[in-house]
LUMMI-660187 format. One record per atom (N, C-alpha, C, O): y, x, z. Coordinates in steps of 0.02 Angstrom, whole numbers, padded with zeros to 5 digits, always signed. Atoms other than C-alpha are relative to their C-alpha. Example, Ala and Ser with C-alpha at 12.3 -4.5 7.8 and 13.67 -1.06 7.14 Angstrom:
<recs>
-00059+00045+00000 -00225+00615+00390 +00060+00045+00000 +00059+00097+00033 -00059-00042-00003 -00053+00684+00357 +00055-00039+00037 +00110-00014+00045 
</recs>
This chain:
<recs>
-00059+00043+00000 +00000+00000+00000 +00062+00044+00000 +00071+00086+00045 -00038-00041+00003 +00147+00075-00060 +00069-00019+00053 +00078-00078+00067 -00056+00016-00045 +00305+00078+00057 +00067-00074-00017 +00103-00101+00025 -00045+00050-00007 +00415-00058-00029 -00063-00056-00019 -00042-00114-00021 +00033+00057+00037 +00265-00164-00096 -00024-00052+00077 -00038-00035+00134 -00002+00057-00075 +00247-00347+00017 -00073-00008-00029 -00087+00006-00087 +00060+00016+00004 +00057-00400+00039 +00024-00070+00030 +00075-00085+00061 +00029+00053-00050 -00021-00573+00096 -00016+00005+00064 +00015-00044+00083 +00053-00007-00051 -00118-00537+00267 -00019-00042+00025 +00002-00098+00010 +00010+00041-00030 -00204-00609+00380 -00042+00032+00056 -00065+00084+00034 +00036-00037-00045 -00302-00552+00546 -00071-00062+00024 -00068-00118+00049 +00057+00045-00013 -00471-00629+00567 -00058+00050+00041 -00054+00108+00059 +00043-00052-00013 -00647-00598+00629 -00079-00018-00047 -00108-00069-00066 +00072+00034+00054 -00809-00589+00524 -00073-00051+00044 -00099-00065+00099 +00056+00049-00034 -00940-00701+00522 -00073+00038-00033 -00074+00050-00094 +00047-00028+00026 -01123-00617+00510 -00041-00040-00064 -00048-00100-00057 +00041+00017+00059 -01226-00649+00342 -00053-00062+00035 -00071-00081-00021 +00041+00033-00024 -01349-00777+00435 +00050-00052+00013 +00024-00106-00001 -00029+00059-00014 -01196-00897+00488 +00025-00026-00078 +00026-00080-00108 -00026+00034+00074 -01123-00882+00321 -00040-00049-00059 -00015-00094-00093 +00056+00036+00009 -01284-00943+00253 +00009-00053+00020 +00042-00089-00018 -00020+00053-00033 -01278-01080+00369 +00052-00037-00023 +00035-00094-00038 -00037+00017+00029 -01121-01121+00306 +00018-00027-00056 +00058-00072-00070 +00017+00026+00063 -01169-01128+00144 -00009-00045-00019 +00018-00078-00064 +00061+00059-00011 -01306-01246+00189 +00050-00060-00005 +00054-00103-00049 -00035+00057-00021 -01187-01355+00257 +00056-00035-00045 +00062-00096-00051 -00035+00036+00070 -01050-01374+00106 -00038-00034-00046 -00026-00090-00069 +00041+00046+00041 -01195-01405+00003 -00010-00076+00013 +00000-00125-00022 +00002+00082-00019 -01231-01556+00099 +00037-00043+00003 +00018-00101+00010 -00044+00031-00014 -01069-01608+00112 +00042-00013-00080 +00082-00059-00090 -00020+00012+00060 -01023-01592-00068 +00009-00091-00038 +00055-00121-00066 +00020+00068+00026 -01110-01769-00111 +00049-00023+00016 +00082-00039-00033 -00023+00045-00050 -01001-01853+00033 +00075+00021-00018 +00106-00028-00040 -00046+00000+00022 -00842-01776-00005 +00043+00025-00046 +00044+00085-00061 +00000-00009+00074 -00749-01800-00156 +00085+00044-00002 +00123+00067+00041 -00055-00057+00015 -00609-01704-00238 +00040+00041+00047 +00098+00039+00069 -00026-00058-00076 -00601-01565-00107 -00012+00077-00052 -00053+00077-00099 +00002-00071+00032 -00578-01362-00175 -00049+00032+00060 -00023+00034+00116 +00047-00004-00031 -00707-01314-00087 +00002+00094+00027 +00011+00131-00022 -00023-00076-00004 -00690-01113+00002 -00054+00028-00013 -00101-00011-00010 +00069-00054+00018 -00828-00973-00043 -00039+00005+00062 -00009+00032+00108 +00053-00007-00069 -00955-00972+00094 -00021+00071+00025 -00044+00091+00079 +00013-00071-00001 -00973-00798+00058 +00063+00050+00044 +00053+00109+00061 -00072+00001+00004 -00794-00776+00106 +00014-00019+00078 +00068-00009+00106 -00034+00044-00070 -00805-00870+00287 +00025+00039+00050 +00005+00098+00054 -00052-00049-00068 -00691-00802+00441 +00013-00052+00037 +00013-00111+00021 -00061+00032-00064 -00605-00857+00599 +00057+00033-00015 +00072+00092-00004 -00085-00036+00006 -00437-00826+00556 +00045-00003+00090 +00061-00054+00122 -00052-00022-00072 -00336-00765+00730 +00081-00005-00017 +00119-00035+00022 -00063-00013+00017 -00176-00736+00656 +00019+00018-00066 +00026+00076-00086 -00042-00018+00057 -00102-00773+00484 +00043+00031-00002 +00083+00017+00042 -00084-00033+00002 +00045-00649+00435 +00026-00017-00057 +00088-00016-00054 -00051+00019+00036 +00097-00704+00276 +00025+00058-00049 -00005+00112-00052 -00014-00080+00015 +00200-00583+00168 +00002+00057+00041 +00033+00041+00091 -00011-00039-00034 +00194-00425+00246 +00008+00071-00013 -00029+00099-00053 -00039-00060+00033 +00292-00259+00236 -00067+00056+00017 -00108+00048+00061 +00033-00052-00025 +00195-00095+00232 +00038+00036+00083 +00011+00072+00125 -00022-00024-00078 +00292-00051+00393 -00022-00052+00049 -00039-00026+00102 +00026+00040-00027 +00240-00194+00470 -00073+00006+00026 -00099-00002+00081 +00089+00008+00006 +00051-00177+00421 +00006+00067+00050 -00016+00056+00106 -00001-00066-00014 +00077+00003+00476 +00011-00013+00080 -00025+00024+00113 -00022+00022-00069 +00143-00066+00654 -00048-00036+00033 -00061-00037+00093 +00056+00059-00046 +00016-00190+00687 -00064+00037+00009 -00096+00027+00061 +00042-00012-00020 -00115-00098+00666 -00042+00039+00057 -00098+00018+00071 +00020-00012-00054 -00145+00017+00814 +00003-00045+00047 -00049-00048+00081 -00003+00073-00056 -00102-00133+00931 -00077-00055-00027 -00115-00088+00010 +00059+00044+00026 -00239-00226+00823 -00063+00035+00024 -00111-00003+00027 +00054-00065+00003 -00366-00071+00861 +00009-00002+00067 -00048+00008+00089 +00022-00013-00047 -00325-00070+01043 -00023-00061+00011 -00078-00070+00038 +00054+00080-00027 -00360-00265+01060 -00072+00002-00016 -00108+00007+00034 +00054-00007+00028 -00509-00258+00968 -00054+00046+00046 -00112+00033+00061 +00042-00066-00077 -00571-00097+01106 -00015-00039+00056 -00066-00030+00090 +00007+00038-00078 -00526-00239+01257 -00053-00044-00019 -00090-00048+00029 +00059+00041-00003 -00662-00364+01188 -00049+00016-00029 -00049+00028-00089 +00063+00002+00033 -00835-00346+01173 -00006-00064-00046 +00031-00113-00051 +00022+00031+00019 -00946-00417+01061 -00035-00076+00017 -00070-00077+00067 -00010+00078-00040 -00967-00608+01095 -00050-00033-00055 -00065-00014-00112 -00006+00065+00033 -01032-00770+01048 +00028-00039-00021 +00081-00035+00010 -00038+00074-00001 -00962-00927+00991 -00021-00068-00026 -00057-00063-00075 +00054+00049+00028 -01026-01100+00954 +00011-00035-00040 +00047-00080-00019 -00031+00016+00063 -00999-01159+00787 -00045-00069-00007 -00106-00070-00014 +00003+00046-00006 -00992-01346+00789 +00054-00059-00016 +00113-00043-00011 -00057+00064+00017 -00897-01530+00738 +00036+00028-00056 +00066+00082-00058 -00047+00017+00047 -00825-01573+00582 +00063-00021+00025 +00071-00040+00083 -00056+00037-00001 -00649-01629+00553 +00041+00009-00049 +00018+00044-00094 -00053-00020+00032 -00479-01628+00460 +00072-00020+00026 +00096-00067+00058 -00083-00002-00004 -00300-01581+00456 +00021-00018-00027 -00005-00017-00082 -00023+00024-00061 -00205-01649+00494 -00028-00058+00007 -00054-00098-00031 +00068+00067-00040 -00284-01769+00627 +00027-00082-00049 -00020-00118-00066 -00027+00065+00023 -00171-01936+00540 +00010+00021-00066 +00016+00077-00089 -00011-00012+00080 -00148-01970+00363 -00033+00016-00041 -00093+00001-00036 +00076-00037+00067 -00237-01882+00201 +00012+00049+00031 +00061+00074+00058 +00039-00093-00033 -00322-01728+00258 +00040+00034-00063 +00066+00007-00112 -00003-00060+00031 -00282-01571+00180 -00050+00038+00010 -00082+00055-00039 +00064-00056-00017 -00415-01457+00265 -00046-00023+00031 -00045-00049+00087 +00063+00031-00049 -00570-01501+00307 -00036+00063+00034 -00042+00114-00001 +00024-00061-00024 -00653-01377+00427 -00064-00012+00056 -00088-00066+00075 +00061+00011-00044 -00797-01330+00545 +00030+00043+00071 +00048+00102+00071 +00000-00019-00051 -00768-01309+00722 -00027+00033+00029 -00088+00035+00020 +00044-00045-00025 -00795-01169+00846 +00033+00014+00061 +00091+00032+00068 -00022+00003-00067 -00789-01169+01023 -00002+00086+00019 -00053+00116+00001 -00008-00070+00004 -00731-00973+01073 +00006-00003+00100 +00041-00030+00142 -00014-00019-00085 -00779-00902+01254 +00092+00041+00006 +00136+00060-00033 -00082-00028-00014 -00614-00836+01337 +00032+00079-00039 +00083+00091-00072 -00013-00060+00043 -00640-00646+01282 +00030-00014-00064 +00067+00033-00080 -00006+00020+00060 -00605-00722+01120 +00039-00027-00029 +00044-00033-00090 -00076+00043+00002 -00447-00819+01143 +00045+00047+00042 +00103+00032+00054 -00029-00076-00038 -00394-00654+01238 +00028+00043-00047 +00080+00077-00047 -00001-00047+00078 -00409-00572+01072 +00032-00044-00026 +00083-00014-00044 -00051+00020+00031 -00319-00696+00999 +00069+00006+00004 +00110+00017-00041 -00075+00012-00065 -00169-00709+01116 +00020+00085-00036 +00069+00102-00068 -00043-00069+00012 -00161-00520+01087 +00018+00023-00088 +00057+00064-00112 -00019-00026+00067 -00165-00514+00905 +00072-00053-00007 +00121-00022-00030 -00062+00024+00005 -00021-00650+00906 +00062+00058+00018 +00110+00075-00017 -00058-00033-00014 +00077-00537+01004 +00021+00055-00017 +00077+00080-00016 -00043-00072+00045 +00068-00385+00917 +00004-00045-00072 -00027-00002-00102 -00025+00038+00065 +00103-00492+00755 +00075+00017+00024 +00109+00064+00002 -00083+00005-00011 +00284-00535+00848 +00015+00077+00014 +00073+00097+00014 -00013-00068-00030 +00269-00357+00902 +00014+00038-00062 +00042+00091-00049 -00007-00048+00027 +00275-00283+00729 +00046-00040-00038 +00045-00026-00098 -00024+00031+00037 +00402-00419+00678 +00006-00083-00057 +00040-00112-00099 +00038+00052+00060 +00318-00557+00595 +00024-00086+00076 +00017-00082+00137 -00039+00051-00032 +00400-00742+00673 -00070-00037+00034 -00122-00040+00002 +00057+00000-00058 +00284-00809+00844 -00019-00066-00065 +00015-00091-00110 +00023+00053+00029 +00179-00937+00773 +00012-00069+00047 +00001-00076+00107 -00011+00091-00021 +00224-01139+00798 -00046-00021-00001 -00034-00081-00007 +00064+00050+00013 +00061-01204+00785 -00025+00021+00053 -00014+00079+00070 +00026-00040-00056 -00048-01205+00949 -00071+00046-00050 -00083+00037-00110 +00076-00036+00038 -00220-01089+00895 -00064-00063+00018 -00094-00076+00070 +00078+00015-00016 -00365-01196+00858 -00060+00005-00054 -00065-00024-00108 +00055-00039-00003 -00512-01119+00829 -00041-00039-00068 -00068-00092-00050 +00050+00026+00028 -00614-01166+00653 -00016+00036-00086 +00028+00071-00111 +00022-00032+00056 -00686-01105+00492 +00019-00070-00056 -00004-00127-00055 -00016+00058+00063 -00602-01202+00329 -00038-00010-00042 -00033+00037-00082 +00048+00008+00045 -00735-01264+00224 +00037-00021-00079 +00018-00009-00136 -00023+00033+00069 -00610-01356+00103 +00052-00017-00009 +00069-00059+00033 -00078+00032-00002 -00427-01390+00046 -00006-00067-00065 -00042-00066-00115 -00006+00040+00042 -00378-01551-00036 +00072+00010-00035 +00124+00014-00001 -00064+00015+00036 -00242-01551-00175 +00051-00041+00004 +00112-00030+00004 -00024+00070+00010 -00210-01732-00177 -00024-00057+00058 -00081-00074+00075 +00034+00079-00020 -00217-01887-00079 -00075-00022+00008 -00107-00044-00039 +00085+00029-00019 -00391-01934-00018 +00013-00053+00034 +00068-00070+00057 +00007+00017-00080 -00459-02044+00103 -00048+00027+00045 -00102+00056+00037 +00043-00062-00081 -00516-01972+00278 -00068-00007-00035 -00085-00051-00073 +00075+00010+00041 -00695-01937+00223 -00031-00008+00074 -00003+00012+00125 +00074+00021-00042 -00857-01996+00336 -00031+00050+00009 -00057+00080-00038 +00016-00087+00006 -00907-01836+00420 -00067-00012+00044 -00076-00050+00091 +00039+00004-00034 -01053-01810+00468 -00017+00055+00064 +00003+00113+00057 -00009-00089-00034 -01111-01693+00649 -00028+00039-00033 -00065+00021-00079 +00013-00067+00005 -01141-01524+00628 +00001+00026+00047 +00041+00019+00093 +00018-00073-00070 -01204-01390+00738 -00033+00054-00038 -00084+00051-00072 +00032-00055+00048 -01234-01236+00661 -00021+00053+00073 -00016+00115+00069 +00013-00053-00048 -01284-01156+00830 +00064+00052+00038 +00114+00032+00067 -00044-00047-00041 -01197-00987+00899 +00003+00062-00068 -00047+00077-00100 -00028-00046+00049 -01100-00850+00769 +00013+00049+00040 +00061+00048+00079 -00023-00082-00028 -01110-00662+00831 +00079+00007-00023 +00100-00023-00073 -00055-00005-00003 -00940-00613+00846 +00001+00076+00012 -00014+00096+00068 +00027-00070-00017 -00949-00418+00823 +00063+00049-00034 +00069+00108-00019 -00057-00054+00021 -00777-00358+00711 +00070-00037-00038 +00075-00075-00086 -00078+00017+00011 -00593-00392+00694 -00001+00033-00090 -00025+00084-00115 -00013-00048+00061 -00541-00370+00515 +00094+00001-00017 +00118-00055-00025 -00046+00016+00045 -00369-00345+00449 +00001-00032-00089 -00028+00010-00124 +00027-00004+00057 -00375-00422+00268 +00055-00009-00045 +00106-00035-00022 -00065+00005+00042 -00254-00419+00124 -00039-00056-00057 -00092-00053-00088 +00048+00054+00065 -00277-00585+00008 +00055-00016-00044 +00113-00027-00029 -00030+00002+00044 -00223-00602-00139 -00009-00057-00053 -00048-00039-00097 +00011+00052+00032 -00212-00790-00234 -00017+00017-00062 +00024+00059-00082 +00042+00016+00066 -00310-00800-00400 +00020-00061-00025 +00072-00085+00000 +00020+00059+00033 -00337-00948-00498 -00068-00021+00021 -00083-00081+00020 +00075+00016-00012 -00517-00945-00448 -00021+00000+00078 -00077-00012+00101 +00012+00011-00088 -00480-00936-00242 +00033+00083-00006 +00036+00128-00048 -00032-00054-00044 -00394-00813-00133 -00076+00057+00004 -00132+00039+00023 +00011-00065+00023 -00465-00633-00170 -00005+00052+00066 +00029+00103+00057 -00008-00030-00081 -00492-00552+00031 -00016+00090-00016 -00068+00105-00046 +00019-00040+00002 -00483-00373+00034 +00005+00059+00070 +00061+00083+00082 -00022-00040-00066 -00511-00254+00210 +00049+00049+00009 +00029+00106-00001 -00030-00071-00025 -00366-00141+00264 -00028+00048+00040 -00037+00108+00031 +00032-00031-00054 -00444-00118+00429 -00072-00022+00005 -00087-00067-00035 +00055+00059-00021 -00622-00176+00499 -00030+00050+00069 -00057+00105+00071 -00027-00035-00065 -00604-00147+00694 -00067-00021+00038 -00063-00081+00049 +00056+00016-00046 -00789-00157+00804 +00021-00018+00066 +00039+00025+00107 -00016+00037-00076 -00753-00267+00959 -00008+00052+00038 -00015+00104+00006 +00003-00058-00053 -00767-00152+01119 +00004+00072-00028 +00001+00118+00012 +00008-00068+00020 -00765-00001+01015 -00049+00046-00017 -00052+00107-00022 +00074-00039+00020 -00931+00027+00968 -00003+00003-00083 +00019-00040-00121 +00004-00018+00084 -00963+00096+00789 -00064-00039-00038 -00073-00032-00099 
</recs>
């Protein structure tokens, strides 16, 4: 990243090859049931912690040791990846997503990646944080779709990534700056 060039970012954490699977599973099934949704890459799935938006190479450059020591304070975790829904709760959805209940370590790590966000400049976030994997954006006008449960079990929780994404025509394009091992194990 060159010094004046602005990126996308975003700070997330990966999801292991076995949930993403799972994940898979589960759009498939849901395809039938709901209709004109853009549906996200399964291959592709994250917990996003902290969108940044455009972001300066001084910025990226700023956040990231603060990102690297959070990432050292939490071990590797669980979390329980569960319940449909969409955003917003009234009206036509826009995002339909899969819920995930996060032990505290985990909203610890969040809290801290917010704050080095404001810490390297980037405006606090207005939205409270809640916790879910986006399966699907709608373009247009729907109606609420008929969701069915889901429980996809428990998602290892094992590495912070920084990621730089870049919009396509064919879906947002994720690529790693960083990719940070919870507690600090390699």
């Amino acid at each position: 990243m060159s010094g004046s060039e602005t990126i996308r970012a975003f700070v997330a954490l990966e999801l292991g090859a076995e949930m993403r699977r799972a994940v898979a599973e589960l759009v498939d099934a849901l395809r039938p049931r709901v209709s004109r949704a853009r549906w996200v890459r399964s291959e592709i799935a994250h917990l996003t912690l902290r969108f940044l938006g455009p972001s300066s190479a001084e910025q990226i450059e700023t956040l990231r040791p603060a990102l690297a020591e959070a990432a050292r304070a939490c071990g590797p975790t669980e979390a329980s990846v569960a319940g449909l829904g969409t955003f917003p709760e009234h009206g036509s959805p826009r995002v339909l997503w899969l819920g995930m209940a996060l032990p505290r370590p985990i909203l610890a790590l969040q809290a801290a990646c917010e704050d080095a966000a404001v810490a390297a400049g980037f405006p606090p976030e207005a939205r409270p944080f809640r916790p879910h994997l986006t399966l699907a954006r709608f373009r247009q006008r729907v109606p609420r779709p008929d969701l069915p449960p889901a429980d996809l079990g428990t998602a290892r929780l094992e590495t912070l990534v920084l990621f730089r994404s870049d919009l396509r025509p064919g879906g947002a394009v994720y690529s790693a700056l960083d990719r940070l091992a919870l507690g600090g194990a390699e």
